[in-house]
C-alpha positions as CSV (number, residue, x, y, z in Angstrom):
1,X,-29.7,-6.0,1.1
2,X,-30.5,-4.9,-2.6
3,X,-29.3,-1.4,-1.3
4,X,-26.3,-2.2,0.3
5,X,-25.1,-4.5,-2.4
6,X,-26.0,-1.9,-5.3
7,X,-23.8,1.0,-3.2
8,X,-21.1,-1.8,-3.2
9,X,-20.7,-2.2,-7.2
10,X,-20.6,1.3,-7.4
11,X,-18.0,1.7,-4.8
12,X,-16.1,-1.2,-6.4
13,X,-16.0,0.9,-9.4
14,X,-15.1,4.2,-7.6
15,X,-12.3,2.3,-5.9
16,X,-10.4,1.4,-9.3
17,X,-10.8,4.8,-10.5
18,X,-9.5,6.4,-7.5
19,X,-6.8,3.7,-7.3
20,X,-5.7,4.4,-11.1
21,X,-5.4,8.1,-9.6
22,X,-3.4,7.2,-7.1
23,X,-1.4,5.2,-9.6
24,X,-0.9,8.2,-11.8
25,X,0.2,10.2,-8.5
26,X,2.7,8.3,-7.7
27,X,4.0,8.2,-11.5
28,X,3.9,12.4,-11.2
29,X,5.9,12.3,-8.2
30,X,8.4,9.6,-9.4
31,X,8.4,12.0,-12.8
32,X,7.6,9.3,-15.2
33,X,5.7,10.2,-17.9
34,X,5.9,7.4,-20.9
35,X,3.6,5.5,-19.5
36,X,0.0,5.3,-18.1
37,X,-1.4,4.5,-14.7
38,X,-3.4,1.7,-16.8
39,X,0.0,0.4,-18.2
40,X,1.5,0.6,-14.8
41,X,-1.1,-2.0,-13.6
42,X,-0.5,-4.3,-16.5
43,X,3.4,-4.5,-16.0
44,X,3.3,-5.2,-12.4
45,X,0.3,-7.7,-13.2
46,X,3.0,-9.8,-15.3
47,X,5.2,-9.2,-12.9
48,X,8.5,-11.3,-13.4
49,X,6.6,-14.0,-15.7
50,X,5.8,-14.1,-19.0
51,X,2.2,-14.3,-20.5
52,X,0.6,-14.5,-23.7
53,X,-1.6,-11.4,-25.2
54,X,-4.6,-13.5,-24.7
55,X,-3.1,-14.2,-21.0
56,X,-3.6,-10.6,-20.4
57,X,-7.2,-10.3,-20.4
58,X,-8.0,-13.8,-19.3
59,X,-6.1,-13.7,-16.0
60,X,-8.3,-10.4,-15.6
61,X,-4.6,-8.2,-15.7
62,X,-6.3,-6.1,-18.3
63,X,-10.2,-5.3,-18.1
64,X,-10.1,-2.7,-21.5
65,X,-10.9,-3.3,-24.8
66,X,-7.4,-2.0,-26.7
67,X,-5.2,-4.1,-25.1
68,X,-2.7,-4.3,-28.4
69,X,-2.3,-0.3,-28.3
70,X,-1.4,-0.5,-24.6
71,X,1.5,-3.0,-25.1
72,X,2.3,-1.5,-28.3
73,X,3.0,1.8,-26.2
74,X,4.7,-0.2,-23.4
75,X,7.7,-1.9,-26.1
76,X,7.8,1.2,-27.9
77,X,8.9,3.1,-24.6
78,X,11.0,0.2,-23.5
79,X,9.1,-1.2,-20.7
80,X,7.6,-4.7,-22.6
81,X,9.6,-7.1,-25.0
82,X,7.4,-8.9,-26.9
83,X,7.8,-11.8,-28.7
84,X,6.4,-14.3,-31.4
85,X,5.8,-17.5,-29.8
86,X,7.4,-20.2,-31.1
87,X,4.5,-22.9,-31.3
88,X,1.8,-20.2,-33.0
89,X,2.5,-17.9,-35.0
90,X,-0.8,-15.9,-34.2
91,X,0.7,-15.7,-31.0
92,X,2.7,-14.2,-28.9
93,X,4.5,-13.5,-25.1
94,X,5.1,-10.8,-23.7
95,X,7.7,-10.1,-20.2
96,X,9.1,-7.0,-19.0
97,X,12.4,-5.5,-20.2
98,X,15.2,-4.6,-17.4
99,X,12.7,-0.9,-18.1
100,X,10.0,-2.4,-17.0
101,X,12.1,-4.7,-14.1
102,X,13.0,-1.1,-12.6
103,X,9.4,0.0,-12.8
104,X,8.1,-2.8,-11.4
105,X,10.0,-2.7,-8.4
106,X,9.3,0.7,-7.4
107,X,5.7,0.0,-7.8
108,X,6.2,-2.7,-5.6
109,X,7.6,-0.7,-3.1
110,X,5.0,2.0,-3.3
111,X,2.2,-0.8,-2.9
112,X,4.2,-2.1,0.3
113,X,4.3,1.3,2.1
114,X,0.6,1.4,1.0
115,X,-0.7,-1.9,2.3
116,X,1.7,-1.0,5.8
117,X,-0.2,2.3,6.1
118,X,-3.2,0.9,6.0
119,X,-3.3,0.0,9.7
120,X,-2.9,4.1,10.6
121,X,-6.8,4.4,9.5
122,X,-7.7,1.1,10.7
123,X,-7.8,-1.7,8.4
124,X,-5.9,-4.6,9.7
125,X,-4.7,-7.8,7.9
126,X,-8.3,-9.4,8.3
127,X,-10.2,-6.7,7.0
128,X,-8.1,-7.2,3.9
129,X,-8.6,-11.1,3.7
130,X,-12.4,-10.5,4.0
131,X,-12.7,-8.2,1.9
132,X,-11.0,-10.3,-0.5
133,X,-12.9,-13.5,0.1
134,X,-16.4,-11.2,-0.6
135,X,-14.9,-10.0,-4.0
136,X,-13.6,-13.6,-5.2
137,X,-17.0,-14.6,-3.8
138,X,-18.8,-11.7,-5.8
139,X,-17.1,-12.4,-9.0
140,X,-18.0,-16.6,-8.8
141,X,-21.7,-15.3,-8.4
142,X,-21.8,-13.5,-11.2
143,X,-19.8,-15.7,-13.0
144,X,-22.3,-18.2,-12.6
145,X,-25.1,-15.5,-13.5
146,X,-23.1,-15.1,-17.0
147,X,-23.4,-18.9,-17.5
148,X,-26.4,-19.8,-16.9
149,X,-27.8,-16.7,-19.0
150,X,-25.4,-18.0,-21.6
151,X,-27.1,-21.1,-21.3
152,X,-30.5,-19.9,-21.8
């Protein structure tokens, strides 16, 4: 089991990067170059809401440590409008500009076709749930391990 589970984190983390490349790929091929395959996960994370800065890495739709240069990037090429909230100043929200509307459809579009292909090398609907339950299930338990250390 110690095995099986170690090869697992590791192909967790191989996954993302591959998937980032994949990302970039498709941004080569759709010859869009002002912005990053990292960005590209962040916009269609916020999707067609609007989140706070904080919101960003809380909700887990960014997992790096210079979040601010990222969106600073994304509303200086037009994809992001950010704005001061109106309740805290120390805050503020963040949605996608008509830019980043247009992006975000094409990504979603490009994620469609993937999740159909996915049935031509054999991963049905099912597989997908599973797998999803086991990572949601991964991340409570070592959730739980960060707490209780915390705790110590």
């Amino acid at each position: 089991m110690k095995e099986s589970y170690f090869k697992s984190v590791v192909m967790i983390e191989r996954l993302h990067r591959l998937f980032l490349d994949v990302v970039r790929t498709e941004l080569d091929r759709l010859d869009i170059r002002d912005i990053n395959n990292v960005q590209c996960l962040v916009l269609y994370n916020i999707g067609k809401g609007q989140v706070t800065v904080g919101e960003l890495t809380n909700r887990g739709y960014y997992l790096g440590s210079n979040v601010s240069y990222n969106l600073r990037k994304m509303v200086q090429n037009g994809y992001l409008v950010q704005e001061p909230s109106a309740h805290d100043r120390r805050s503020s929200h963040v949605r996608l500009s008509p830019k980043g509307v247009e992006l975000h459809s094409k990504l979603d579009s490009i994620f469609k076709m993937h999740a159909d292909s996915l049935k031509t090398v054999g991963i049905q609907d099912d597989h997908v749930g599973l797998l999803d339950e086991t990572l949601h299930r991964l991340e409570t338990f070592w959730t739980s391990l960060m707490k209780s250390e915390a705790r110590r």
